[in-house]
N, C-alpha and C positions, 0 to 999 in steps of 0.2 A: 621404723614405721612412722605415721604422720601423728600421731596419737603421742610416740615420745618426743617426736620433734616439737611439734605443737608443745606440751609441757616444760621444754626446756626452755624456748622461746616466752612462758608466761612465764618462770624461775629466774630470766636472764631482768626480764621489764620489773618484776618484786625487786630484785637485787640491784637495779640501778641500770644496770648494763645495756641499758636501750636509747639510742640520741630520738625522744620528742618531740624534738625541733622537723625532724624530718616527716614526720606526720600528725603534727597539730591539726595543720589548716583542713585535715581530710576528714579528723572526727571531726572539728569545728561545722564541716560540710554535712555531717550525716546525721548532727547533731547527739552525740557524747561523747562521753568520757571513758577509760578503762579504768576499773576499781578491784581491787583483789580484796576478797571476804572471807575473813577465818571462819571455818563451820569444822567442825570436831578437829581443829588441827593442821585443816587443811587449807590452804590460801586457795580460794576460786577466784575464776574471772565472774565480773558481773558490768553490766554497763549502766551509768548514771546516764539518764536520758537528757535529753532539751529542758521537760517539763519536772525536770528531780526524782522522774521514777525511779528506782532502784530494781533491776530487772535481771536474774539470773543469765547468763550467755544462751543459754536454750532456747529461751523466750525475747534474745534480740531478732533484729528483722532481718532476713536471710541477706541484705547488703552487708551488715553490719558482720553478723557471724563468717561470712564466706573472705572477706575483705580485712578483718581482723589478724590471720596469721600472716597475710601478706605486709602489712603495715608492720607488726613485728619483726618480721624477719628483714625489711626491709631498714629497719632502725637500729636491729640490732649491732652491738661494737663486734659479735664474734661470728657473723656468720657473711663470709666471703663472698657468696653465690647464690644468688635466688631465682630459682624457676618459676614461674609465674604463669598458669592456661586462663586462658581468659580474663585478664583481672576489671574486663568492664561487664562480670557476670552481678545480676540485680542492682545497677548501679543509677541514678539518670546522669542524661549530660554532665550537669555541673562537677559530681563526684567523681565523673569520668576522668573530667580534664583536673581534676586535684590529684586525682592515683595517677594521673603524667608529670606532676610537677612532684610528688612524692618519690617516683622511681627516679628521676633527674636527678633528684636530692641524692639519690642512695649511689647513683654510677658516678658523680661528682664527688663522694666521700670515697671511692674507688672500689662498689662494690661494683660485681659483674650481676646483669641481668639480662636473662634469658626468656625470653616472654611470648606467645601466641595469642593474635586479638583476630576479631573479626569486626569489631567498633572503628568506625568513619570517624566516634567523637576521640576515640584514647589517640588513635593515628594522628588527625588532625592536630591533638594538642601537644602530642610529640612534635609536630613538624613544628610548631609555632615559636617551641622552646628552642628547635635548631637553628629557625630562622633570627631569631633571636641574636643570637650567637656575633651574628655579624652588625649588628644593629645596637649595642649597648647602651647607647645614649637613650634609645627609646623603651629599651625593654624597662629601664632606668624608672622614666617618663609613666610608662603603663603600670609600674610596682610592682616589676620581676624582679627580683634579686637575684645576685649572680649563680649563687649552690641553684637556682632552677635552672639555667640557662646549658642546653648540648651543644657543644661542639660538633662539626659533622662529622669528626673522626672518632670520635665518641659511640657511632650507631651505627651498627649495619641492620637494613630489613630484607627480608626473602619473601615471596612470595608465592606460595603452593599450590601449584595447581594440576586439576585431573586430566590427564592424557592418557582414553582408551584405561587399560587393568591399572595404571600407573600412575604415578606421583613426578609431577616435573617443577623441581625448585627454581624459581629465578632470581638473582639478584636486582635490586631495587636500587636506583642512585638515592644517594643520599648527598644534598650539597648544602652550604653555607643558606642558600634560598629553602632548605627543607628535604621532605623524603616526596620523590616522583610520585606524586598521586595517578597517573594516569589511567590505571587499573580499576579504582577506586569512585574514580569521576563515571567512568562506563554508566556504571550501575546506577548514579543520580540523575544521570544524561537519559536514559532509558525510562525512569521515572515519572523524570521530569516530561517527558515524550507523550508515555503515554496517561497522564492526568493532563496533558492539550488535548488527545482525545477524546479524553472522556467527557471535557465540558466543553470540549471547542465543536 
């Protein structure tokens, strides 16, 4: 169940067993820390805030609580395979594109993720990382390091869509240049469309 997962994953980060490294920059982004609190015996989670508050996990801010087992699981040394629904759920941009360069860290350390977004910003920043890829010198330049950087053999993306009672999967190229937005552009294209109307 998610409840023992969830506890073995906060058991695994108490006991060391979790690389850091691969989501620093994402509490950096959301502003804290994870702190486990002995209260009758038992180590809880609690998050040290930006401003030092010391704040039970209950009472962090739904980015922080919902975003928290993924970061773990994702750091963790013993867990192979992370399924991930939405991980741009309560997030803004910025944190967005941190939880892209955080899973890059974790499929770069060889773990496998499996993921469903419907964020233009986690896609976008995925593609950036693969475009990346071909580009070194510059990602170099811009302060990517290499554990963020995909390879495009690295990524497959599918794309789900409704046909009539049914579900029609497509595959999505993924190349050295990124992942085919073209699907994706529609929808800003049409936006963009009609906010010319609206003031033109």
């Amino acid at each position: 169940s998610y409840a023992v997962a969830y506890l073995g994953l906060i058991h695994e980060f108490d006991k060391g067993n979790t690389d850091e490294k691969v989501f620093k920059d994402f509490f950096d982004e959301l502003g804290f820390r994870l702190e486990l609190v002995e209260n009758n015996g038992v180590r809880s989670p609690y998050v040290r805030a930006w401003n030092d508050a010391l704040l039970p996990l209950s009472q962090a801010p739904s980015g922080v609580k919902e975003s928290l087992s993924i970061a773990l699981a994702l750091g963790s040394n013993s867990v192979p395979v992370v399924y991930i629904e939405e991980p741009e759920a309560h997030l803004h941009p910025k944190a967005q594109r941190m939880m892209a360069k955080m899973v890059a860290r974790a499929v770069n350390k060889g773990k496998y993720v499996i993921l469903t977004t419907y964020s233009d910003y986690f896609l976008s920043s995925v593609s950036n990382l693969i475009a990346l890829s071909s580009r070194k010198e510059r990602a170099e330049n811009l302060g990517y390091s290499t554990d963020e950087i995909l390879g495009p053999e690295r990524v497959a993306v599918h794309l789900v869509k409704r046909e009539g009672k049914f579900a029609k999967v497509e595959n999505v190229g993924v190349t050295s240049e990124g992942i085919c937005e073209e699907e994706f552009v529609k929808v800003a294209e049409e936006l963009l469309n009609e906010r010319g109307e609206i003031i033109g």
